[in-house]
TORMAR-687604 format. One record per atom (N, C-alpha, C): z, y, x. Coordinates in steps of 0.1 Angstrom, whole numbers, plus 5000, padded with zeros to 4 digits. Each point is the difference from the previous one (the first is absolute). Layout:
<tikols>
ZYX...
</tikols>
This chain:
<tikols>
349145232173500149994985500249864996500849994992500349874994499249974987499249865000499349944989500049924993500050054989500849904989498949964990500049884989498949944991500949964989499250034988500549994988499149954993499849864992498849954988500650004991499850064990499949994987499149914994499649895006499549934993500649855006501050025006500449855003501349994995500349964990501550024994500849815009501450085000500749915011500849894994501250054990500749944998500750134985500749904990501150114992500750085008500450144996501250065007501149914993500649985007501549925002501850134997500449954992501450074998500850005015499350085005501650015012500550134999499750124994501150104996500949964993500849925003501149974992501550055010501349984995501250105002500849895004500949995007501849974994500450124997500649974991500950064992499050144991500650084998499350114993500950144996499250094999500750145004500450034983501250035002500750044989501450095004500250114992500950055004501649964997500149894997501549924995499049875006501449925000499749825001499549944987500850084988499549904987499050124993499750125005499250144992498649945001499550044989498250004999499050025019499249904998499150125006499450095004500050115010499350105007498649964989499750124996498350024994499449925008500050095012498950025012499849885009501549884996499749895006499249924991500349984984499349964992498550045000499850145006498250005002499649965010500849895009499149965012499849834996500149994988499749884998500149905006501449985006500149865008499549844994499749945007499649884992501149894996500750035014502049955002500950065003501249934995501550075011500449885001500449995014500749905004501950044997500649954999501450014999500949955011500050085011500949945009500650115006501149975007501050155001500350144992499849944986499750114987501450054999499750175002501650034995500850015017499250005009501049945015499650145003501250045010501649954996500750084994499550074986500850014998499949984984500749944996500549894989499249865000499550005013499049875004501049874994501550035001500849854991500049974988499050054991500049964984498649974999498950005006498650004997499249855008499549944988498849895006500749915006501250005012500149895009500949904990499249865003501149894996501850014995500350055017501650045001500250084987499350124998500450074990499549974983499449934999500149964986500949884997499949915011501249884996501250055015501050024992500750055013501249935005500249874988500849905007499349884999499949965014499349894999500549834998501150024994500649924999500449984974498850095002500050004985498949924996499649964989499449904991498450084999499249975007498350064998499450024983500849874994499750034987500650104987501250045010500650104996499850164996499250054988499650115000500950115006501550005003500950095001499849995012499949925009500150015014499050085008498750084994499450055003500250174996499650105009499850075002498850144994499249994992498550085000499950064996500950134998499950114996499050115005500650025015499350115005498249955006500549875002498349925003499350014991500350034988499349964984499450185000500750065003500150135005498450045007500649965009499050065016498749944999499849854992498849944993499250074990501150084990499249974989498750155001500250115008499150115000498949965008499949905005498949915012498849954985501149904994499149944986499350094996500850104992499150124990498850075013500250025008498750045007499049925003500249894998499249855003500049975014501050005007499549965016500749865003499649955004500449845006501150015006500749914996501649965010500249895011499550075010500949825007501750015006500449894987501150035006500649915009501050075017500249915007501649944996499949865000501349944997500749955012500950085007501049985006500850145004499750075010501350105007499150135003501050114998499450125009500749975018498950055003500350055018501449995001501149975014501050035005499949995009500650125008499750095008501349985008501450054997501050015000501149905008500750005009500449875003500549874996500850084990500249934991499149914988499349904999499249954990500649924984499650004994500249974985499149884994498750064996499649914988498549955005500350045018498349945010500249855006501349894993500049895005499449904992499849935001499449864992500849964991499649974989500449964986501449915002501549974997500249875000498949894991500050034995499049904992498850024995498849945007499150074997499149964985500549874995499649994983500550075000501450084998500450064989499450135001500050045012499450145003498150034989499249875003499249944992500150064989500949974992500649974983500350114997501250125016499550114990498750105002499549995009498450065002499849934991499449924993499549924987500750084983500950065005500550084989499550124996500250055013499150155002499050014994499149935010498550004991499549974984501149904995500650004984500350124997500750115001500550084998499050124997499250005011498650065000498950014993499849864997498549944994500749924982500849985007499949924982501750024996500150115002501050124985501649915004500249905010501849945001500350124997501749995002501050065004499750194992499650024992499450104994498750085010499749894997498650045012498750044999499049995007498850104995498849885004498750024993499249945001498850075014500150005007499550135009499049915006500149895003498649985007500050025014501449995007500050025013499349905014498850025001499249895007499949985013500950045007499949975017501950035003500349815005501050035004500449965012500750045007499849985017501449965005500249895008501749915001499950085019500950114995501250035016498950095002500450075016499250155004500349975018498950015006500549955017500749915003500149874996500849905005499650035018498950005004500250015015499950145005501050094995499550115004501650045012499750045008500950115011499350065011500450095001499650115008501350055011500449935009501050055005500050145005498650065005500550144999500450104990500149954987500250064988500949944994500249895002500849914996501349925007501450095004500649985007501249894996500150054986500849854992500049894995498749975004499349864999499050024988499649864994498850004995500350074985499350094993500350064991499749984985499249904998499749924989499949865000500349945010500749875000500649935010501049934996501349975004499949825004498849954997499949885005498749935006499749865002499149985007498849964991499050005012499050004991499649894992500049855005500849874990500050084985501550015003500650064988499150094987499650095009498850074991498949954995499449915007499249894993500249934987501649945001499949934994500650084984500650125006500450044987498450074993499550055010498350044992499649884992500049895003499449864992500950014991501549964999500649964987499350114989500250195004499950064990498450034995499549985011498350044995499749864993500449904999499749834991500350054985501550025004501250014985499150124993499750125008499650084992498650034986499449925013498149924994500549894989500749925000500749894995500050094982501150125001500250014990499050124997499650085007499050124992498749955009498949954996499149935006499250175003500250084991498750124997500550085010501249995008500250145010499249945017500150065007499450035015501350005007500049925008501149995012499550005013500850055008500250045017500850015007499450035015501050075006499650015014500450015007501050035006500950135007498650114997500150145007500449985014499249945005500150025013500250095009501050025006500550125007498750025012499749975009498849975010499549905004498450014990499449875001499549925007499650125014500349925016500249995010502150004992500449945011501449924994500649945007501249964993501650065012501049964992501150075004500649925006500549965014500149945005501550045010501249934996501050065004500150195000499550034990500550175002499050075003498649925006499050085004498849914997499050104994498850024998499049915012499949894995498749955009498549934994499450125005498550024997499149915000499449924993498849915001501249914993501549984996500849874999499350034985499049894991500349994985500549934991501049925011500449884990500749994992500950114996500850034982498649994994498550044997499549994992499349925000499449915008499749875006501049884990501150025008500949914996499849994983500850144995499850034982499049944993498850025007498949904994499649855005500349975009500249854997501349924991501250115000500849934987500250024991499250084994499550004984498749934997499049975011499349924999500049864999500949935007500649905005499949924986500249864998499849924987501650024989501050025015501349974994500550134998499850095001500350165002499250054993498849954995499050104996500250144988499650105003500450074990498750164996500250034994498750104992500150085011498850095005500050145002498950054997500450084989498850084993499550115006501050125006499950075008500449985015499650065014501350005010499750175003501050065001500150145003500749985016499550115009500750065016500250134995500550095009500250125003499450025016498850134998499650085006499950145007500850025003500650105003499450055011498850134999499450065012500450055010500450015010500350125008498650045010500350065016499150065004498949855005500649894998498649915002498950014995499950034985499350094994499449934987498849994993500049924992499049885001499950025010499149825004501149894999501250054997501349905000499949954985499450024990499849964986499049924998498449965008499349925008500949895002500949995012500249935007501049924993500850054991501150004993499449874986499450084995499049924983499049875011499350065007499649835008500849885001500650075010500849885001500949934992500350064987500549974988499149894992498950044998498849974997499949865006499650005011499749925004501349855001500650075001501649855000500049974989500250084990500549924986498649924996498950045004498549954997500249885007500349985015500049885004501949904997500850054993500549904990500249954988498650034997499849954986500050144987500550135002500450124992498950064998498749975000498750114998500550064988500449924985500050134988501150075006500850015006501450094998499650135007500550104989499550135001501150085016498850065004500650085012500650115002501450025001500550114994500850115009499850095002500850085010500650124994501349915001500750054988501450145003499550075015500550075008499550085008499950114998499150055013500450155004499550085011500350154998499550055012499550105002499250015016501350105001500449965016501450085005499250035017499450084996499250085010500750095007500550015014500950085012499349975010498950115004499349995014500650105009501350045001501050045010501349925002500050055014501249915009501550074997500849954987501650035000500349894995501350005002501049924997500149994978499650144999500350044983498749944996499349895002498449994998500249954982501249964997499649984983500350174995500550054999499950115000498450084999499350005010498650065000499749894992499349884998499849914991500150064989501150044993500450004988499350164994499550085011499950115000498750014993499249925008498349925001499949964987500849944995499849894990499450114985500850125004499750144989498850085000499349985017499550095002498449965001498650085008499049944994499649875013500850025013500349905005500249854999500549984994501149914992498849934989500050104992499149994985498549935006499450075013498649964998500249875010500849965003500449815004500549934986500350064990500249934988499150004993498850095002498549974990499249935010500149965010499249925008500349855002501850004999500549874997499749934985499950084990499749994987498749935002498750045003498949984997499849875014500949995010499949875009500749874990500650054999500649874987499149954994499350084987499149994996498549925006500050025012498349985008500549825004501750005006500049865001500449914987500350044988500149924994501849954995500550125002501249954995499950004986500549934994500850004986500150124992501849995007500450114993501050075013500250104999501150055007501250124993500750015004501250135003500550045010499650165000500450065006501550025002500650045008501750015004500450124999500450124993500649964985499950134991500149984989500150104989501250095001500649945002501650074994500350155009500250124991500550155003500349975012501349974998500850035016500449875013498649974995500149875013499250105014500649925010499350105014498149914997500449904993498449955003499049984986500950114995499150064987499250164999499149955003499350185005499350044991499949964984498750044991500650154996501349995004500050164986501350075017499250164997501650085002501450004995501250005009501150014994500650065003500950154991499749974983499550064990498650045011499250084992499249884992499649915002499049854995498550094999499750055011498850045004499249935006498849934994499549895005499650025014500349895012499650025015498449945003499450015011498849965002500249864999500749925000500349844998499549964983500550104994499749964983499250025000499050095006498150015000499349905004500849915009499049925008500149864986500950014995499949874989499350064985500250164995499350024994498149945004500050085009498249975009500049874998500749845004499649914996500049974990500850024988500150004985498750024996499250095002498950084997499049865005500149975013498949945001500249825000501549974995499949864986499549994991500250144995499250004986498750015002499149955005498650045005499549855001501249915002499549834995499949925017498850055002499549895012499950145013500349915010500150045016498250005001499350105006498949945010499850015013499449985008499449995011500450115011500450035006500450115010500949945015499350105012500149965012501150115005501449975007500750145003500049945015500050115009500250035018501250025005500449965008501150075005501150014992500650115000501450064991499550054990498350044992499450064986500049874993500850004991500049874992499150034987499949914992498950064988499949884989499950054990500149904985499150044993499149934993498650044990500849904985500050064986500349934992498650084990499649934987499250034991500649934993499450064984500149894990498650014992499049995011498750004995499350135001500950114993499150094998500750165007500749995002501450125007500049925015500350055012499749955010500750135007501349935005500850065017499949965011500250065006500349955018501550105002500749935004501350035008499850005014500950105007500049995015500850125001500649895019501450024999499950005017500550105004500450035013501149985003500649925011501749995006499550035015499450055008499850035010500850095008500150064994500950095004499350165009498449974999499550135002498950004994499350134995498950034990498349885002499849974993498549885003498950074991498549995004499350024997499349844996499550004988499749864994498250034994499549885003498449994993500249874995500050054986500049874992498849994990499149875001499249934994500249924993499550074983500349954988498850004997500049834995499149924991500749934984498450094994500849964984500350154993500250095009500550134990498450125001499049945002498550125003500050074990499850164999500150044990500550064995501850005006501450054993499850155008501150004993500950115013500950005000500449985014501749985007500850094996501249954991501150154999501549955006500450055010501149955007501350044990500849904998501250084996500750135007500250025016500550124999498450105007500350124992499250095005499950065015501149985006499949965016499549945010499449904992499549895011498350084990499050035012498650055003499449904998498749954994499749855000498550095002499049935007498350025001499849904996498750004991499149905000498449965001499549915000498750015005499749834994499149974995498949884990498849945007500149885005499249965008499849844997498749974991499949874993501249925000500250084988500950004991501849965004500350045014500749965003500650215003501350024994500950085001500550055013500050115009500750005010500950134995501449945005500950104998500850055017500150124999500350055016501350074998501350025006501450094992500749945011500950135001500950025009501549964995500749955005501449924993501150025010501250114993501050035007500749825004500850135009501049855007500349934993501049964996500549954985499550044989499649894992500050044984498949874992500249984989499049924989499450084992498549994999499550064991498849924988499450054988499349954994498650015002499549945003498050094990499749924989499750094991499249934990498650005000499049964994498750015001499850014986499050094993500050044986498649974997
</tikols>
């Protein structure tokens, strides 16, 4: 039997916004809102590969709002914002936070386009410096919106040669180079709008670097490097936020630990303690069979309760270390790595439950005290007087759990599903709860 401990009287830390999205489920690129996505109350959408691929060439990227770069930054005609003005403005009216990324969607393709380095990277500056004008203070027939997190480029170090056969797919030059264009535009940008948040780098894998075409493990020096030359006296430049991409597979989620640590801990030892920690990518792509088609099952997972109860456990690990903020990888209908809704019935999947369930227990204020074993992962939130515990099985076979709750004497346990059997028993003043937990799955108790 596995044993688990819950206080309700040691509160930990705020729940932290990491149910947040790229992109967002809508049935058009520029159409309203899904309800159903609006009721899961994201706290963000990130903006990157919005629209990909298909009409991914008119939305958010640089290329596509200024599309000759050889035009005048100050030039209202030379821009683009129609359908961006678009795809923004149903985010606003729901109130959810925007970070938008300023540079490229993904390329994949052999052919590449708009993933090389700026010719010029003032000017490039000047028109990202527009954008955000365009956004926040009404240019170009523009909107006051308040867009507070902006983030310069997406994987500068990222390839995957097994997935990535045409070379590097969101950037085209060296890392130098991406330095220095991160400094010119995160300066210029603080320079002129002091009140927004800048970042970056979305780090494709945060430990390792890409090394001639291949992945080598323990190498961290793109992010090593990045922060000694923004740090540097002559280079120096803001980072308000730094965002990676975490991406689970069958390592499992002790990789989100290991991932925010070491994050943690580097930008701490170069000087970045305020800059917010942000994981600004993520998705459990869980395949514990041997094929060739393994994204395929992944993507299968991603729908199912499989799938879902490694996304309410990665949810509340985020949370326990301390990230920021995060986004999950992705909103959009018909992405393979968008699993909230059926298509095209838009039947919500077990994935949209597991962010509902955390929604529920944000709003509850403060994290407390709780011990998880093994693969039963577990989250306690209160807001004083209302008091859950979450728990969350990815094992992959049924667990019997004794969990000892302190702080709830008196209640009585009501599990969200009627399935899960719960016993109890009161022993100065400390709660013993005893319940049997299928293979997979997340569930609630409340104490009343």
């Amino acid at each position: 039997m596995t044993e688990l401990t819950v206080d309700f009287t040691k509160p930990v830390k705020k729940m932290k916004p990491v149910h947040g999205f790229n992109n967002c489920a809508r049935q058009t690129d520029y159409g309203p809102l899904l309800p159903d996505f609006i009721a899961l109350q994201p706290p963000v959408v990130r903006l990157h590969d919005a629209a990909y691929p298909y009409g991914g060439g008119h939305y958010v990227d640089v290329a596509n709002i200024f599309r000759d770069f050889s035009a005048d930054p100050a030039d209202e005609a030379a821009y683009d914002f129609t359908l961006t003005d678009l795809y923004l403005e149903p985010l606003v009216r729901a109130g959810i936070e925007i970070m938008y990324r300023l540079g490229c969607t993904i390329e994949h393709a052999p052919k590449k386009y708009n993933v090389y380095p700026p010719a010029d990277f003032a000017k490039w500056a000047d028109i990202c410096e527009h954008i955000v004008r365009h956004y926040n203070r009404g240019w170009a027939n523009g909107h006051e919106w308040n867009v507070k997190y902006w983030e310069i480029w997406n994987e500068p170090d990222g390839l995957d040669p097994k997935v990535e056969p045409n070379g590097p797919p969101n950037w085209q030059g060296t890392a130098q180079q991406y330095y220095e264009l991160y400094s010119v535009t995160a300066n210029h940008l603080k320079r002129c709008h002091p009140d927004i948040l800048v970042g970056g780098y979305s780090s494709c894998y945060i430990l390792g670097k890409n090394d001639g075409g291949r992945w080598t493990p323990g190498d961290t020096s793109f992010f090593t490097d990045f922060l000694a030359y923004i740090s540097a006296p002559e280079t120096k430049a803001p980072l308000d936020f730094f965002t990676w991409h975490g991406y689970l597979g069958n390592r499992g989620i002790t990789k989100i630990d290991t991932e925010f640590s070491f994050v943690d801990e580097t930008l701490n030892a170069y000087g970045f303690s305020d800059t917010l920690r942000v994981d600004a990518e993520w998705n459990c792509c869980v395949c514990d069979i041997d094929t060739p088609d393994f994204r395929t099952q992944y993507y299968i997972n991603m729908r199912n309760e499989k799938g879902a109860s490694h996304m309410a456990a990665a949810l509340w690990e985020m949370q326990r270390c301390g990230v920021d903020l995060a986004m999950f990888y992705d909103a959009q209908l018909w992405k393979e790595y968008g699993p909230l809704f059926h298509v095209p019935s838009l039947e919500k999947t077990q994935a949209y439950y597991a962010f509902e369930q955390f929604g529920r227990l944000y709003a509850l204020g403060t994290e407390y005290e709780s011990a998880q074993a093994g693969d039963i992962y577990t989250l306690a939130a209160s807001d004083g007087e209302r008091k859950t515990l979450a728990l969350a099985n990815v094992s992959g076979k049924a667990q019997t759990v004794s969990i000892a709750v302190t702080g709830a004497a008196g209640t009585a346990p009501v599990p969200c599903d009627p399935a899960i059997k719960i016993s109890a028993s009161e022993n100065d003043g400390v709660l013993t709860l005893n319940c049997t937990l299928p293979a997979y799955g997340f569930w609630d108790i409340s104490f009343n």
